[in-house]
N, C-alpha and C positions, 0 to 999 in steps of 0.2 A: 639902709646901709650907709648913707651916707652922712647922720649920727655918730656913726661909728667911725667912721673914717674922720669926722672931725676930732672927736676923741682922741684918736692914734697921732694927728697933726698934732694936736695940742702937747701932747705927752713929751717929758722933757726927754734926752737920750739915754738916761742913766737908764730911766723907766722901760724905756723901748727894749734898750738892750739886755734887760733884764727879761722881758718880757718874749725877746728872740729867745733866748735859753732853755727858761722853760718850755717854750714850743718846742724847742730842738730835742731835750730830753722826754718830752712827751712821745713824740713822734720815732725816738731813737728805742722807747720800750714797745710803744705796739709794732714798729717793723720786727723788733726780735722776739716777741710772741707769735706775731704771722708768720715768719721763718720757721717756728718751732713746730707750730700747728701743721704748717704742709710738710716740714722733714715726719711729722710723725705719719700722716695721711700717707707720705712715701714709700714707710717702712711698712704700713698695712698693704698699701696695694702692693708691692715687692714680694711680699712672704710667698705667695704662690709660685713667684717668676727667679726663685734665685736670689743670691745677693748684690746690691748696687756696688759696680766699680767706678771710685773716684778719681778722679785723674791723676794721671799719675802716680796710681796704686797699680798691680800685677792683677792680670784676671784669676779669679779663683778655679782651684784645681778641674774642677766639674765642669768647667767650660770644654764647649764644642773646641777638638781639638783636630790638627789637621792629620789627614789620612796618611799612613806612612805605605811609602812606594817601594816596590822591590826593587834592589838595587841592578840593572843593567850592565853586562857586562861588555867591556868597548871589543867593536866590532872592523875599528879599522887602523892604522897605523902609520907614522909619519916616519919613513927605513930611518930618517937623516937627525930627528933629533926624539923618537922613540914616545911621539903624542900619540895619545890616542880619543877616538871618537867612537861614541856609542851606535851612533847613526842615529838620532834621534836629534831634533831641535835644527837651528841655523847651521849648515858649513862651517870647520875649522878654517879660518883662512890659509892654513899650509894649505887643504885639500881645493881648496878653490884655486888656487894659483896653480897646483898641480895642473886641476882641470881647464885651466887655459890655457898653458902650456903641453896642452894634445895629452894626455894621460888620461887614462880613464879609473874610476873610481874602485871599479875589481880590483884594480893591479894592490891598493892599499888594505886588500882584506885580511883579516888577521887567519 
């Protein structure tokens, strides 16, 4: 190795730089044949699993899609500005203020 490396010392800059290049362009075609090789490997192991979403792209129609809920109809009411709550999930803050203010939560049933 170290032949070589005198070699490389000795070499004027024009030669070096010339000799970066081709390295560079060597190295710049087998990355994008290794690239090609594993997107096609991708697309084989893929075929059984669906199609790949790229980023950034929408999932395809066929994706696991979420369960639709039947709509709840509100089960309580605010007299004073006519909200309402299903009873389900956190407290309305009206209904919370109500209830510390001594009211109880009957009192808002529809």
């Amino acid at each position: 190795m170290s032949k070589k490396k005198l070699e490389l010392e000795s070499m004027s800059l024009d030669d070096l730089w010339s000799l970066h290049e081709k390295i560079s362009a060597i190295l710049a075609a087998r990355i994008k044949a290794e690239k090609h090789e594993l997107e096609k490997r991708l697309a084989v192991l893929d075929r059984g699993m669906g199609a790949v979403v790229q980023p950034g792209e929408a999932q395809p129609s066929d994706a696991k899609r979420r369960r639709k809920y039947p709509r709840v109809l509100p089960k309580y009411r605010n007299p004073q500005t006519s909200e309402t709550w299903s009873g389900r999930g956190k407290l309305p803050r009206w209904l919370v203020a109500a209830k510390k203010s001594g009211r109880k939560i009957e009192e808002f049933r529809i």
